[in-house]
C-alpha positions in Angstrom: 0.0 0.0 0.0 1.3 3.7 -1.0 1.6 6.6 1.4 -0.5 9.2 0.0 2.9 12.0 0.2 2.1 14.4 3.6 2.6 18.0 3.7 4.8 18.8 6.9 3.3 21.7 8.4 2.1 20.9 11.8 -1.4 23.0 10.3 -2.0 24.0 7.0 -4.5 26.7 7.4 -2.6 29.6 7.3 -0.7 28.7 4.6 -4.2 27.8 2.5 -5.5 31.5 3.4 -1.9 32.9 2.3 -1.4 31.0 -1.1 -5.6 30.7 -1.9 -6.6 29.3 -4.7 -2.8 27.8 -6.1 -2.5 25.8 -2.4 -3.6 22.5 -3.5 -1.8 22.2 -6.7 1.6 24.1 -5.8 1.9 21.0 -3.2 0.6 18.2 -5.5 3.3 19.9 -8.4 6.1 19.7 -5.3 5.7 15.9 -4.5 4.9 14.8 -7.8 0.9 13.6 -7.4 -2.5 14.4 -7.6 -2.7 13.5 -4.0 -1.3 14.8 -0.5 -2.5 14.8 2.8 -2.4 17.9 5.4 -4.2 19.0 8.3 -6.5 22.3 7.8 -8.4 23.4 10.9 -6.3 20.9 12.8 -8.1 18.1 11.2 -6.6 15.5 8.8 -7.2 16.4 5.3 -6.6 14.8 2.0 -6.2 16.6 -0.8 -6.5 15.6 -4.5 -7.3 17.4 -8.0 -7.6 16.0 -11.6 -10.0 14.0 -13.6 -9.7 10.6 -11.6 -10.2 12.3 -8.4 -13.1 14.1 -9.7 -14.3 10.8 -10.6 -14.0 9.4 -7.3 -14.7 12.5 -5.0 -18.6 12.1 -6.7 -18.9 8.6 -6.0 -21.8 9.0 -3.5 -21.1 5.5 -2.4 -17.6 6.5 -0.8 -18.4 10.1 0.3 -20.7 11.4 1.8 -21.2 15.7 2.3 -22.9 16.1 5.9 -19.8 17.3 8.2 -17.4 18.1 5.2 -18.0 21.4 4.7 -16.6 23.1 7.8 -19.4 24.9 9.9 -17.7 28.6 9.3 -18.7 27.8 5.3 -22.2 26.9 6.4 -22.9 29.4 8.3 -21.8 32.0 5.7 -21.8 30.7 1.8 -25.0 28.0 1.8 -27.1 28.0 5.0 -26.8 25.1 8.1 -28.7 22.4 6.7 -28.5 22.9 2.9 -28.8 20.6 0.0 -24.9 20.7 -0.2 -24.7 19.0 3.4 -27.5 16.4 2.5 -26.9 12.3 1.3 -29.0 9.8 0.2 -32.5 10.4 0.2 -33.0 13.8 1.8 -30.3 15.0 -0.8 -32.1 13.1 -4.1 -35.0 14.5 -2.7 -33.9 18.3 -2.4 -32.3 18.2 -5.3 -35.1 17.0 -7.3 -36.7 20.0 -5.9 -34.3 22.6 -7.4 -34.0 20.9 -10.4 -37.4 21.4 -11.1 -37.3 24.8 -10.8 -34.0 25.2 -13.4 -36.1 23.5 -16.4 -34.9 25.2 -19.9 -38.1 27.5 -20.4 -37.4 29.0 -17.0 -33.4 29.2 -17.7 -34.4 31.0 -20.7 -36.6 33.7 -19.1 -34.4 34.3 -16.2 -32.0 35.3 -19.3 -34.7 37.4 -20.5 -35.1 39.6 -17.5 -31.5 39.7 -17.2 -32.0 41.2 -20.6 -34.3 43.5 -20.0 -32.4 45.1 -16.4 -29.4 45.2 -18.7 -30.9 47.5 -21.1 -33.3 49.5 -18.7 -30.1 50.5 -17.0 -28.0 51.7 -19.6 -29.1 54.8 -20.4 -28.0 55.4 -16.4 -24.7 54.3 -17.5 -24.6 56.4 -20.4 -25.0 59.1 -17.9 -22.9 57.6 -15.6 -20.1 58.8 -16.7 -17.9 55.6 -15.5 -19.4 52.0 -14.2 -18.0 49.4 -11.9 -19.5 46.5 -13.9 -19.4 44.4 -11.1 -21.8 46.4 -9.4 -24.5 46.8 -11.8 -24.5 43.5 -12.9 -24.6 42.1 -9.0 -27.7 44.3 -8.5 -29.2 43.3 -12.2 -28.6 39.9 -10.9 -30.5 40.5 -8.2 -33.4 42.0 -9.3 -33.6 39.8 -12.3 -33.7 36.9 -10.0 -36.0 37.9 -7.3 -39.0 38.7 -10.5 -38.1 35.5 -11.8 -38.5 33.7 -8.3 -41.7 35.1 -7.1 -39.6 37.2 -4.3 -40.8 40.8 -3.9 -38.2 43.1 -3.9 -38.8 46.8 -3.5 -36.7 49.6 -5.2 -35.0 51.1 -2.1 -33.9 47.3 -1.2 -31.9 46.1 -3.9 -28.9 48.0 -2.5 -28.9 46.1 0.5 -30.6 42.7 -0.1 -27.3 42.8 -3.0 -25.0 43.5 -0.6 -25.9 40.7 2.1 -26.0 38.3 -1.2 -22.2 39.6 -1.8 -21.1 39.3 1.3 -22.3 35.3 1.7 -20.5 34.7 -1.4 -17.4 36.4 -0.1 -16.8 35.4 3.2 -16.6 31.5 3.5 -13.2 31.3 2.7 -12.2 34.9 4.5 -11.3 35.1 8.2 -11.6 38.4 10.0 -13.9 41.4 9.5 -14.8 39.7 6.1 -16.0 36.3 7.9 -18.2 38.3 10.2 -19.5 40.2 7.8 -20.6 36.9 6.0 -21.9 35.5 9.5 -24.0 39.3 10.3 -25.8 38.9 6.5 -26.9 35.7 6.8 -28.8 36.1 9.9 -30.6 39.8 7.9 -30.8 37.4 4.6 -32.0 34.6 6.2 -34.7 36.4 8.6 -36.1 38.1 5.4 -36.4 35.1 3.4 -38.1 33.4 6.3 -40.6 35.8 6.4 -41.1 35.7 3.0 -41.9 31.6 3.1 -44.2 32.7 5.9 -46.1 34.7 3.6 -46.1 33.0 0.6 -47.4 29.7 3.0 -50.1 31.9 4.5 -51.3 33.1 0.9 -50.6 37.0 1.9 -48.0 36.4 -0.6 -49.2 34.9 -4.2 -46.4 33.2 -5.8 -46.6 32.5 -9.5 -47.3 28.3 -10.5 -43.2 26.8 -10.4 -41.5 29.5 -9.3 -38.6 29.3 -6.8 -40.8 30.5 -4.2 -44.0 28.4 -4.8 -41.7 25.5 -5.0 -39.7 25.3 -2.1 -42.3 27.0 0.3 -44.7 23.9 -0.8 -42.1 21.4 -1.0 -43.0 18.0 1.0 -39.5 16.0 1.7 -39.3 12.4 1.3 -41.0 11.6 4.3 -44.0 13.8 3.4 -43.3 16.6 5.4 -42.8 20.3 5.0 -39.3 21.7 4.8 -39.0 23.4 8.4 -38.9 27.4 7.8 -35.1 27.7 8.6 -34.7 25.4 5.6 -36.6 26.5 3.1 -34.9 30.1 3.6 -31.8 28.6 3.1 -32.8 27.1 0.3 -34.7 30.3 -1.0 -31.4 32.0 -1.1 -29.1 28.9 -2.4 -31.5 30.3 -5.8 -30.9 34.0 -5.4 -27.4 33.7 -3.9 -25.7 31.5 -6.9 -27.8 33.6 -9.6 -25.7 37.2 -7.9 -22.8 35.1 -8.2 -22.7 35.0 -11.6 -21.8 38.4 -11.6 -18.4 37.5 -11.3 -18.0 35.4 -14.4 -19.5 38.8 -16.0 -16.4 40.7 -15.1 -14.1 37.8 -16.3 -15.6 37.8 -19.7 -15.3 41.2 -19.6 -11.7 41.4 -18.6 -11.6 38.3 -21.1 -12.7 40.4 -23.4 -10.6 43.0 -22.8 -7.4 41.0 -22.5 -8.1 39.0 -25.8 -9.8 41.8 -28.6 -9.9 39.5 -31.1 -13.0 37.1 -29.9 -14.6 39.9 -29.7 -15.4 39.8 -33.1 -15.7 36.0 -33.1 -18.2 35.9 -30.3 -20.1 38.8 -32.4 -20.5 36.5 -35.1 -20.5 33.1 -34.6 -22.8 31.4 -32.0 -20.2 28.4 -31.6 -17.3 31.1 -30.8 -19.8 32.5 -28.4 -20.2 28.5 -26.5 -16.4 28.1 -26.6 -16.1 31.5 -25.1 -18.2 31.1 -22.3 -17.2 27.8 -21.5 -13.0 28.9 -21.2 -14.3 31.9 -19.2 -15.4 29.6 -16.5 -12.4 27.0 -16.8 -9.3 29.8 -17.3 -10.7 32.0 -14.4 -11.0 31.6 -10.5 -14.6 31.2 -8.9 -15.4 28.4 -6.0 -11.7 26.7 -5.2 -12.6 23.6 -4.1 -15.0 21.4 -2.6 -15.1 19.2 0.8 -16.7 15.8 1.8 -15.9 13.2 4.7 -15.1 9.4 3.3 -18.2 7.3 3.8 -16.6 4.4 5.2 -12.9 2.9 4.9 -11.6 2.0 1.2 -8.4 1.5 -1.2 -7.7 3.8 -4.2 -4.9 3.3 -6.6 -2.8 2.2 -4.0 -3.7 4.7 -1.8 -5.9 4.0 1.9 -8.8 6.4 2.5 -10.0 5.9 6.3 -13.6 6.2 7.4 -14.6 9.9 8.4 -11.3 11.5 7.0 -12.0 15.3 5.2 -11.6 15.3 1.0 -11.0 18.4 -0.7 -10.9 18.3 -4.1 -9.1 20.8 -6.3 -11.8 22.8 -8.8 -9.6 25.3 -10.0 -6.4 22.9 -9.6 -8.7 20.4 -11.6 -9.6 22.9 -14.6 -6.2 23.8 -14.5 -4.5 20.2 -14.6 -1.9 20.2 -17.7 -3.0 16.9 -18.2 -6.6 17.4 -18.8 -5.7 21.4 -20.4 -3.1 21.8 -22.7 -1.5 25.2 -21.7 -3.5 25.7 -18.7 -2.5 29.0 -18.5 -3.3 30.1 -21.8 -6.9 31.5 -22.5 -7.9 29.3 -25.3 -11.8 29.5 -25.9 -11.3 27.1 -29.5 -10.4 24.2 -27.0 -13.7 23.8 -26.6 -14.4 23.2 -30.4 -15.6 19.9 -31.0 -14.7 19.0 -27.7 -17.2 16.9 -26.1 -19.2 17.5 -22.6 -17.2 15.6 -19.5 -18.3 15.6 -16.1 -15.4 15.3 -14.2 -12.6 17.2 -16.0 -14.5 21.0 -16.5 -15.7 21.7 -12.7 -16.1 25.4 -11.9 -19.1 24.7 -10.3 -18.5 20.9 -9.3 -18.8 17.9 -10.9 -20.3 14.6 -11.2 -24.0 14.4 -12.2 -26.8 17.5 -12.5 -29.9 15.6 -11.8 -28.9 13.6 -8.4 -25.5 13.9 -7.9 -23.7 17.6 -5.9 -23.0 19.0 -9.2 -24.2 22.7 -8.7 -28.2 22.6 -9.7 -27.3 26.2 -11.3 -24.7 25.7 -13.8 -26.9 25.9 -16.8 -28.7 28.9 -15.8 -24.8 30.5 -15.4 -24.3 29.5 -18.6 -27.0 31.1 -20.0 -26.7 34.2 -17.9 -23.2 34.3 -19.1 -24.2 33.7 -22.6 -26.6 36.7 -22.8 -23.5 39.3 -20.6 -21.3 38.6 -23.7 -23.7 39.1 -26.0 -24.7 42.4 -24.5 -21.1 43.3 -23.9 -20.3 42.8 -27.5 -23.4 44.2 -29.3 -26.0 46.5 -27.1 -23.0 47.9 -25.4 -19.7 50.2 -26.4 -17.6 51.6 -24.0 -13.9 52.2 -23.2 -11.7 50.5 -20.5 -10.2 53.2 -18.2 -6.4 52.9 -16.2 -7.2 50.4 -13.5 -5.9 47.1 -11.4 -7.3 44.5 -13.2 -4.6 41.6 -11.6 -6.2 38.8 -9.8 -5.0 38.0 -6.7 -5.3 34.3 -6.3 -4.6 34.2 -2.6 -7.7 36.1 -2.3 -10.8 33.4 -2.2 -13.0 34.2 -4.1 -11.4 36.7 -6.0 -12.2 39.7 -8.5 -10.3 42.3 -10.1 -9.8 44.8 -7.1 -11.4 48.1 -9.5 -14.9 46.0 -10.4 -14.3 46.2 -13.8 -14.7 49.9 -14.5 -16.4 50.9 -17.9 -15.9 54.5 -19.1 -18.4 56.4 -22.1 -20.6 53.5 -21.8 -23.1 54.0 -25.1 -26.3 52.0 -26.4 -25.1 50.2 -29.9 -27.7 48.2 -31.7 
């Protein structure tokens, strides 16, 4: 039997906030391996990245999610008691549930109102003078998301119900001010989409036939029973939290865009261009690191032993970034994607493994099509110029964004 290779730190941790989203596969590059073992929050913890591990870390049968995700992520990013913490039933169950929310008509007219906000809100820009694109989109996001889910939300709140959503999404991995930041807007986001379950259960609040809302707050789990308020919150906002998040692919194609002049013509033109664009925005670029479980129960792997209850973390970005899966990882390539057909377990931005019952994230085709629609809008209802700014990404920062937002200058209705 193989040792899996240890790193010798007495804890990891710091080291993980210090290096971010390069931790994993600077170690795995040092020994030699996809695989290394650590301890991160003075727990044991193996770590692993590539396709085979992929392959294994969404074997349901080997790992399970409830108690991988460390308490300080649940309590920020998804919500204590979310579908990303569930197994077995309860999780094919909840799953189900959100999946019939994200069928292809209702992908499609989220896009639409994302549309729609996009255009509404650029003669302000025009006025503007210069735009922090994160911003606007984040708060088009929002609005967009909230109409589409049956979630009222009133004009003087869309600053603030967008900021709590931004801070979830940037606090899990953060320590410090940021973490309780994360911590202070989940109890304000969670409270208000309690109330709004409370409502919409009542009837005060009509919610239109398979919306988010309707759907979760009539939900019946497996055993026939209501999801407790607490949880249907939580999962209220693992809808409207992911959709906000998409906001930060927008800036990457934007700085994609930016960076790389010449597909902006391609993606203009040709609706493949456009598919292979979208789809090396969210491999080349740095969104969720990485993703945790606990072994189900004690088993062998290529030589290597996995004991019963030990942490997992696989490598996302390490794993879209694996020189064997990406030639020139480090390149931005969209024509990779050509031809190249659809594989579970090697492109994993957002997870992998299966959409309909496995933890691959329930949202990925509506980020695709969100996506879709920002390039298009970026390339043909919008010009603008690209003012002096930082636009370096600091990959010890998790999650991490230019640090100017993307700023837009002479921002002007085109076609």
């Amino acid at each position: 039997m193989a040792s899996i290779p240890v790193d010798r730190s007495p804890d990891s941790t710091l080291a993980l906030l210090r290096e971010g989203y390069r931790f994993i596969s600077d170690r795995c590059d040092r020994y030699g391996t996809d695989i290394f073992q650590t301890r991160l929050l003075l727990q044991p913890t193996i770590c692993l990245r590539g396709r085979a591990a992929a392959a294994l870390f969404y074997d349901a049968e080997r790992f399970r999610r409830a108690g991988g995700l460390p308490k300080r992520a649940q309590r920020t990013l998804t919500g204590v008691g979310a579908v990303q913490s569930l197994d077995g039933p309860a999780h094919r169950d909840r799953k189900a549930m959100l999946m019939s929310i994200m069928t292809p008509s209702a992908v499609r007219q989220l896009g639409r109102l994302f549309d729609d906000e996009w255009r509404a809100r650029l003669p302000v820009w025009e006025q503007a003078g210069v735009v922090v694109l994160h911003d606007e989109v984040a708060r088009m996001l929002m609005r967009a998301v909230c109409a589409w889910a049956g979630v009222p939300l009133a004009t003087a709140d869309v600053a603030r119900r967008t900021a709590d959503m931004n801070a979830l999404i940037d606090s899990a991995a953060a320590v410090g001010p940021r973490h309780w930041r994360g911590r202070l807007a989940r109890r304000r986001a969670q409270r208000w989409a309690a109330d709004v379950v409370r409502r919409a259960r009542s009837g005060a609040l009509p919610a239109p036939e398979g919306s988010a809302l309707r759907v979760i707050a009539g939900h019946r789990d497996e055993r026939g029973a209501p999801l407790p308020r607490r949880i249907a919150a939580v999962e209220l906002l693992n809808v409207l939290r992911p959709t906000v998040a998409v906001a930060r692919f927008v800036v990457f194609a934007a700085l994609a865009l930016h960076d790389h002049p010449r597909w902006r013509e391609r993606v203009r033109e040709d609706g493949e261009a456009v598919a292979c664009f979208v789809q090396e925005v969210r491999r080349y670029y740095p969104f969720f690191p990485a993703a945790a479980a606990r072994v189900r129960r004690s088993f062998d792997w290529q030589g290597y032993h996995f004991p019963k209850g030990r942490r997992v973390l696989l490598d996302l970005y390490g794993t879209d970034h694996h020189a064997a899966l990406w030639p020139e990882p480090e390149r931005f390539r969209p024509e990779r994607f050509a031809g190249r057909p659809g594989d579970a377990y090697a492109l994993v931005p957002q997870g992998g493994g299966d959409h309909l019952t496995g933890h691959r994230c329930p949202g990925e085709q509506l980020t695709i099509e969100l996506l879709t629609r920002a390039v298009a809008n970026l390339t043909t209802a919008t010009s603008y110029e690209v003012p002096p700014q930082d636009l370096a990404l600091d990959l010890s920062r998790m999650p991490t964004l230019p640090p100017s937002g993307f700023l837009m200058a002479n921002v002007r209705r085109t076609a």
